[in-house]
N, C-alpha and C positions, 0 to 999 in steps of 0.2 A: 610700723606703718599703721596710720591710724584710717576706720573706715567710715568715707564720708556718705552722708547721708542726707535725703533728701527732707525739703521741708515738710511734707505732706507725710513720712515714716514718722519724722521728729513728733509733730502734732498728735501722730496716733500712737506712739509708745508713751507720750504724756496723759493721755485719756486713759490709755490700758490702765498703767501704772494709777494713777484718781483711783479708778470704779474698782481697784483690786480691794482696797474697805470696804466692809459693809454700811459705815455712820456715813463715807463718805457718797455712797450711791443713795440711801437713805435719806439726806439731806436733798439729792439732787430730785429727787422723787415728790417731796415735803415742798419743794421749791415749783418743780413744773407743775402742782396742785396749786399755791397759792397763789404763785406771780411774784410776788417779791414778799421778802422778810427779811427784819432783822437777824442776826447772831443771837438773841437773848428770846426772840421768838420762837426761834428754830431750837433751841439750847430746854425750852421747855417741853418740847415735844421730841425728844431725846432723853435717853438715860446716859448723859455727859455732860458736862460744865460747859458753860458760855466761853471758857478760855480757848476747850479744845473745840468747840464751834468754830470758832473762829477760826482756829490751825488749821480745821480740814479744809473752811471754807478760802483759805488762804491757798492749800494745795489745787483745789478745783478752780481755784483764777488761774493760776501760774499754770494748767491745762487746758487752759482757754474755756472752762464748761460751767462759769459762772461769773459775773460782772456784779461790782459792787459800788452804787453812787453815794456820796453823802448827799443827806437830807438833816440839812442841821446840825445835830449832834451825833445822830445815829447813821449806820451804812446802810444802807437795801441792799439787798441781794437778790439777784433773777438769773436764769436758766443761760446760756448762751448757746444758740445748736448748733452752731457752724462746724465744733469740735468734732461733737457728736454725730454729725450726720457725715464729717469727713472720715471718721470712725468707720462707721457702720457702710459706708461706701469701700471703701478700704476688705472688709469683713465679706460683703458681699464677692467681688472679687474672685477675693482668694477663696470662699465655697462655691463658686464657678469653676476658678481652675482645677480643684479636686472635684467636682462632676466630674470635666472633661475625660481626666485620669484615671477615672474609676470609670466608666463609661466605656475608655480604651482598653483597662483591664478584663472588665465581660465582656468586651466583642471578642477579646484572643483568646481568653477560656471559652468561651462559646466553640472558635471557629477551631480550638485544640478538640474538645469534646465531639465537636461534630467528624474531626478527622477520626478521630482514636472510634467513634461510634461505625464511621463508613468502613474502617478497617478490620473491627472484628467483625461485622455484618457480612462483608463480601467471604470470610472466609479465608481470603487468601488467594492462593492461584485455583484455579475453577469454583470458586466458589461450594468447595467442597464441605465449610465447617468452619469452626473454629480458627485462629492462626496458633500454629502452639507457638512456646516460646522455644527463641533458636535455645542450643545446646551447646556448651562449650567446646572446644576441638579435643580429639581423643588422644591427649598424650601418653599413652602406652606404648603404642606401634614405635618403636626407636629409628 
C-alpha cells in the first residue's frame, strides 16, 4: 500500500531535499542578493563549473525555489518564495506543536514534583516526619 500524500508535504520534502547542499542553498543566497543571474555568473562566484551550476540550479526549479527566463541566448535565474515560505510555514507549525508538548511535559513533572514535595512535607499520617518507605511483608512467620 502506497502512502498518499498531500500537495503542500510534496512541496516541502522537495525544498528539504534542494537546501540539504550546501552549493545548492549557496546559490539560493547569491541569487536573493542579486535578483537574477545567469549560470556562468553564478558558476564564477562558486568553486564548481557552469555544468554543475546549472544541475543544481535545475534541482532548485524542479522544488519550486528558483525560476529560470530566457533572455536571448542566456537563462536568468531568480529566487521564487512561495516554496520557501510554504516551507518555513510548514516548519513553524510543527515547532508549535512540539511547544505544546513539551509545555504539557512540565505542567505534569511540575504537578508530579509538587505531589511527591506535598507528600514528604506533610510527613505522612499526623504529620509526624518524614514517610519512611513501606517494607516488604515478613515472610518468616510460616
Amino acid at each position: 500500500m502506497t502512502e498518499r500524500r498531500s500537495g503542500g508535504a510534496e512541496v516541502v520534502d522537495g525544498v528539504l531535499g534542494a537546501l540539504a547542499d550546501p552549493t545548492r542553498r549557496r546559490l539560493l543566497d547569491l541569487l536573493a542578493a542579486q535578483g537574477e543571474a545567469t549560470a556562468t555568473t553564478l558558476a564564477g562566484r562558486l568553486p564548481v563549473t557552469r555544468q554543475a551550476v546549472v544541475k543544481h540550479l535545475a534541482v532548485l526549479d524542479t522544488a519550486g525555489l528558483v525560476t529560470g527566463r530566457r533572455a536571448g541566448r542566456e537563462v536568468r535565474y531568480a529566487v521564487r518564495p512561495e516554496a520557501l515560505d510554504a516551507t518555513a510555514r510548514w516548519m513553524a507549525s510543527l515547532a508549535a506543536d512540539w511547544d505544546r508538548r513539551l509545555a504539557r511535559i512540565k505542567l505534569l513533572a511540575e504537578s508530579a514534583e509538587a505531589a511527591e514535595s506535598a507528600g514528604t512535607d506533610a510527613g505522612g499520617p499526623g504529620g509526624a516526619g518524614p514517610v519512611s518507605e513501606p517494607q516488604p511483608p515478613d515472610r518468616t512467620r510460616g
